[in-house]
N, C-alpha and C positions, 0 to 999 in steps of 0.2 A: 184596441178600443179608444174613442175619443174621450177626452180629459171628462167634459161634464156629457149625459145623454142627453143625444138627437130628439127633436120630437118630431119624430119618424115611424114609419109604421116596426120597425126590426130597426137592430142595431149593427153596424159592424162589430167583428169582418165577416164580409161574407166570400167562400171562394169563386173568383170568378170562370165564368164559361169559357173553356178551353173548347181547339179545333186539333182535328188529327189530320197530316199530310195526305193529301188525294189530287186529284184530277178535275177542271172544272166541269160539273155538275148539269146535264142538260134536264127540258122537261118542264112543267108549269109547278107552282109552287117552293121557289127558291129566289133569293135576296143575294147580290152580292154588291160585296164593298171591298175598295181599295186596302191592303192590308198597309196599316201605320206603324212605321221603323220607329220605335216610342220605348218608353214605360207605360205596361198596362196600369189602369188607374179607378179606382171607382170612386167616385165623388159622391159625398151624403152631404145635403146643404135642405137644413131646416126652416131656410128662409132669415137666418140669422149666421148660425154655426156653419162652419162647413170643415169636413174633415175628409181628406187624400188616403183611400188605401191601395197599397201596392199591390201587383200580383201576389206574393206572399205574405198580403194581411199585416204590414207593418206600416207606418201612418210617411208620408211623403211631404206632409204641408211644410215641415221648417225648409225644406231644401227648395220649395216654389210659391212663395209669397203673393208674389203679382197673378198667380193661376187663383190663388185662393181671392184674394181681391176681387178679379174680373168675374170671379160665379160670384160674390155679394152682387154686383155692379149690377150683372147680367142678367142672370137667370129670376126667371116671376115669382117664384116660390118654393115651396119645398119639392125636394126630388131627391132621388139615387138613379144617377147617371151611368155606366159603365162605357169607356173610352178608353184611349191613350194622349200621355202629355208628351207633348214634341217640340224640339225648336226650329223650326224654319227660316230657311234663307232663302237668298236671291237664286241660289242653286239648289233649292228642295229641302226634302226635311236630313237633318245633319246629327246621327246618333253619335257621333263623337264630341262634340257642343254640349248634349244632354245630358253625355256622363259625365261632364265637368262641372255640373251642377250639385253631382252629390260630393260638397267639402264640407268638413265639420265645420268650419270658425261660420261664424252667424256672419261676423262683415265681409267676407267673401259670399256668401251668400247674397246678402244682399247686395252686391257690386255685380255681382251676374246675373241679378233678375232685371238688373237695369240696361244691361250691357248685351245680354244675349237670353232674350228673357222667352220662357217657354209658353206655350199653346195647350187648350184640351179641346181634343176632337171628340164629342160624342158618336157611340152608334148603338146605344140599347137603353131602354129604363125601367129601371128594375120597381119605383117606387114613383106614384104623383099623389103628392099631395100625402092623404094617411091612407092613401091605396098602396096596398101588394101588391104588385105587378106577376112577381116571378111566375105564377102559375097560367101567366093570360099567354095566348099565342104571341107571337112575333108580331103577328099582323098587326094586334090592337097596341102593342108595345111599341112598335114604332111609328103606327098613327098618331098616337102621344106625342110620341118625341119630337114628330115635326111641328108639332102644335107649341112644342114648349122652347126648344131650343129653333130659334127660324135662321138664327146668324146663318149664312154663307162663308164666312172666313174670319181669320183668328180675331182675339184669342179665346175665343170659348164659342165654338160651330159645333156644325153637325157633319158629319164624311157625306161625302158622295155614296152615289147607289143608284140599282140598277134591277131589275128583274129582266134583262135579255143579257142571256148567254153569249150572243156572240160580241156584244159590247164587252162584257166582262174580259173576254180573251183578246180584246183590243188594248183595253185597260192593261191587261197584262205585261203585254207586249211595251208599250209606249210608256206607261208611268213609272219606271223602271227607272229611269234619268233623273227623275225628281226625290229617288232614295227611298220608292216605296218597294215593299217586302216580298209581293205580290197581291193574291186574290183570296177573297175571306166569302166563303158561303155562306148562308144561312134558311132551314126552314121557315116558310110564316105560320107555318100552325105548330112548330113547335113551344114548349115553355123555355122561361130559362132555368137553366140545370146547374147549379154551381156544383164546380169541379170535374163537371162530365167533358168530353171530347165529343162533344155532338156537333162543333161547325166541321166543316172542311177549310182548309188553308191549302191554296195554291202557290207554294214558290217556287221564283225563281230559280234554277241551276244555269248557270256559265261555265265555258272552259275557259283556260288559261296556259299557255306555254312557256313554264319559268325556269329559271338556272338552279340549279339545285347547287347554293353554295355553302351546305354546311351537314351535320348531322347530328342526335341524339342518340346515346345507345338506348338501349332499351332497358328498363328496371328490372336490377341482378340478374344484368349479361352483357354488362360493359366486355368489348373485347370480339364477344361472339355476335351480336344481334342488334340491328339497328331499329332504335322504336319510331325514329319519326326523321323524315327530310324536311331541312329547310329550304326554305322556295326565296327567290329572290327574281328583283325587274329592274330594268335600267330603267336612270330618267334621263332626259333628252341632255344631259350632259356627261353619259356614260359610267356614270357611277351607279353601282348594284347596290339595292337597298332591298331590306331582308322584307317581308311582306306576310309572312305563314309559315306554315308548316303543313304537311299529309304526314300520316299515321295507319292510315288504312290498308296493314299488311297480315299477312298469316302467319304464322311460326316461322317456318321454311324460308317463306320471303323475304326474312326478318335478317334470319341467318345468311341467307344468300347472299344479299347488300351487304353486308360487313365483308364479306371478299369481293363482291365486288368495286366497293368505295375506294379498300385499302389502299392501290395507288395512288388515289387521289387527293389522300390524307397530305395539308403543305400548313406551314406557319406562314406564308405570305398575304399580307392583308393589303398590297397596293393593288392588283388585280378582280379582287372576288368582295368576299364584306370587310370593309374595315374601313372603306373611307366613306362612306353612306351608312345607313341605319342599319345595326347589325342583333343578332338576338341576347346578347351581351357576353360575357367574359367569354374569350375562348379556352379550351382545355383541346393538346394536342389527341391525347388518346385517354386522359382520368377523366372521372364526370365529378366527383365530388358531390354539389346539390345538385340539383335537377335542373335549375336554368342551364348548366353547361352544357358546351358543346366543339362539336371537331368541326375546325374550318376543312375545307373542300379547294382546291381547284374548280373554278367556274367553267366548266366545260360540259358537262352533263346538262340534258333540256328534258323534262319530262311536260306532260300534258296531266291538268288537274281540272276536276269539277268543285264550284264555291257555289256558293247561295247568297251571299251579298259583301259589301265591301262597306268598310268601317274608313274614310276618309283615302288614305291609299296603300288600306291594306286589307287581307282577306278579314272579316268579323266573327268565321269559326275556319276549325279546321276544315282540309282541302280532302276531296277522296280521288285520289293516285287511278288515272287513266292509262295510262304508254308512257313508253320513251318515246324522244325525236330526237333519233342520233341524227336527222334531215337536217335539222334546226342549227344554225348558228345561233349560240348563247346570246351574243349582243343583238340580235332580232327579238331578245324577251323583254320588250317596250313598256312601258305604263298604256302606249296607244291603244294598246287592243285591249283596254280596259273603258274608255271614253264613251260616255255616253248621254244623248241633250234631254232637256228638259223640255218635255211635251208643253205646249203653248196651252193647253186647258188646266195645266197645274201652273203654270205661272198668273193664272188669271185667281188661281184658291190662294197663291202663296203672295200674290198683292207684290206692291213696290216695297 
């Protein structure tokens, strides 16, 4: 809840509209927008007050100062905006920048809203004025929205958007370089539903061919059962730095890989992870806490599926495709991760 009450029509928190994983959507009557690599974020600004709630309904504002500023500055009047806060660079939007935002001490805060200072991109309104929105369609909800928020680009705009389907899966394709998530559908005669999974979200999956230099056993079955391989990639000066991990095995599998790693099992760390980024302490064959792990010989190449990359590394875990005993390990590049920045997102993300 904010300190004093809004004079809004409802108060926070409210939860916001969730999308469940699907395909894009063909057909008349459906809205899509770029999905934003953010903190979801709902903004309540009474034309005075303005207060930040997170996805989970806890208040954001001490950690983005300059976002709350720029809705005084900006926005005509009162509203409940729903959006995501981003920080944007010359090479797209950058979720490892954003989480550096959340530090307790207030003067780091404030030295990063100056330094690498965050954006909010609207794309729904849930409130104008001492109107309720949430029960009106889509349609009239984002009629609103262009009426209120007109900015084009930071720090307080509105997303792009689209009603042709096969633009969206151009969008797909191409703005991918610029750090977006994927594709976000939306009805227009739907309401908005807080906490439902009523959009669709399209993303991204890539493969990746990396060295598997390391392992975790698996919780109470050190010995027998390996829970998770860590993945690693050279950079263009042949050092392996760790990058993720896959976990996505079945019992059996589990077991199997522990005989068949066991030769692989070495304390040499000039070869594999030890001189680049590694997952931290090694443990030859103990695990102790759970960060441990058993270094590897880099010789093993499996093939993984990710969903996005967190600066240069995977941003969740990996789901385990094949081996490529074809593969030479040092062909497992940062290269075949590279990708540009579509010329209509450098025109949103400005100089």
């Amino acid at each position: 809840m904010a300190d004093e009450p809004l004079r809004l029509p409802f108060q926070p928190p409210v939860p916001p509209m969730l999308a469940a994983i699907g395909q894009i959507p063909g057909g008349d009557g459906w809205l899509y927008e770029p999905k934003w690599d953010g903190f979801r974020c709902l903004v309540y600004f009474d034309g005075e007050g303005v207060y930040l709630q997170s996805r989970d309904s806890r208040p954001l504002g001490r950690y983005f100062p300059e976002v709350e500023a720029a809705i005084r500055d900006t926005l005509p009047g009162p509203m409940v905006l729903d959006g995501e806060i981003v920080v944007i660079t010359e090479d797209g939007i950058e979720f490892g920048l954003l989480q550096q935002r959340l530090h307790p001490a207030e003067s780091r805060v404030r030295m990063l809203s100056e330094t690498m200072p965050a954006a909010f991109v609207a794309f729904d309104l849930l409130a104008d004025g001492d109107e309720d929105l949430r029960d009106a369609p889509l349609e009239e909800r984002h009629r609103r929205l262009q009426r209120l928020v007109t900015a084009e680009r930071p720090p307080i705009f509105r997303t792009p958007w689209t009603t042709d389907a096969a633009l969206a899966a151009e969008w797909f394709q191409r703005f991918e370089g610029a750090g977006f998530d994927g594709v976000i559908a939306k009805r227009f005669d739907e309401p908005y539903q807080p906490g439902v999974r009523s959009m669709i979200k399209i993303k991204h999956l890539r493969t990746a061919d990396c060295v598997v230099g390391g392992f975790r056993w698996a919780k109470n079955a050190e010995g027998t059962a390996v829970g998770s391989l860590l993945l690693g990639l050279y950079d263009d000066a042949g050092v392996l730095h760790h990058v993720g991990h896959t976990s996505s095995f079945k019992a059996a599998e589990k077991r199997e890989l522990a005989t068949l790693l066991a030769p692989l099992v070495t304390d040499d760390d000039t070869t594999g992870f030890g001189r680049g980024r590694t997952p931290g302490t090694p443990s030859r064959w103990t695990s102790g806490a759970d960060v441990s792990w058993v270094r590897l010989e880099p010789s093993l190449v499996c093939e993984v599926t990710f969903d996005h990359l967190q600066g240069d590394r995977f941003r969740h875990g990996t789901t385990f495709q094949r081996w490529r005993p074809d593969k030479p390990p040092e062909d497992c590049t940062y290269s075949q991760l590279d990708v540009a920045v579509p010329a209509e997102l450098r025109d949103l993300i400005g100089d």
